[in-house]
C-alpha positions in Angstrom: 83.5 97.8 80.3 83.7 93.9 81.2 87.6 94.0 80.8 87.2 97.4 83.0 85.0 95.3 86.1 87.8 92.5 85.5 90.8 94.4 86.1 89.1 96.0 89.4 88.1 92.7 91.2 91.5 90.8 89.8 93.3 93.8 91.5 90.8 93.5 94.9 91.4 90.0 94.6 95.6 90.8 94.3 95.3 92.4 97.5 93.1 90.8 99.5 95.5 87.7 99.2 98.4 90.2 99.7 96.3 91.3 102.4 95.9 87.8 103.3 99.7 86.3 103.4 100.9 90.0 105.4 98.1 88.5 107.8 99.5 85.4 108.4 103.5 86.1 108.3 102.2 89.1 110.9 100.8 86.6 112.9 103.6 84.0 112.7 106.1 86.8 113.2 104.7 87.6 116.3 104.5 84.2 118.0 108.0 83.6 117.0 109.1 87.2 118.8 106.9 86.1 121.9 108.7 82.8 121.8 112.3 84.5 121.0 111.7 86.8 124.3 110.6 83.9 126.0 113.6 81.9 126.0 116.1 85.2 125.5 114.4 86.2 129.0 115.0 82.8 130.3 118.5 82.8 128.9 118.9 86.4 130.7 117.8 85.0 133.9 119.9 82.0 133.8 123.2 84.1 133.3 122.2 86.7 135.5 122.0 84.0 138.3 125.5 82.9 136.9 127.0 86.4 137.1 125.8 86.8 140.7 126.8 83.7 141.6 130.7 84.8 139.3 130.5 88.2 141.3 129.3 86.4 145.0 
């Protein structure tokens, strides 16, 4: 029965800290996409001047 109780919290523990990590990258993911459109939109708005200015 102890070996039994073991298994089930190492296993809650396991994912928990899976739990944990997916958290974090999640979180990490995200700020770097809000950062990527950032700049891509500033990018965007810097060549679309550019082509209107090509096409003007």
């Amino acid at each position: 029965m102890k070996i039994f109780d073991f298994q089930i919290s190492t296993e809650i523990s396991v994912f928990s800290f899976l739990e944990l990590i997916l958290t974090i990258f999640g979180m990490t993911s995200v700020c770097v996409c809000v950062c990527a459109d950032v700049r891509i939109l500033h990018n965007s708005k810097m060549v679309g001047r550019r082509i209107l200015k090509f096409w003007i």
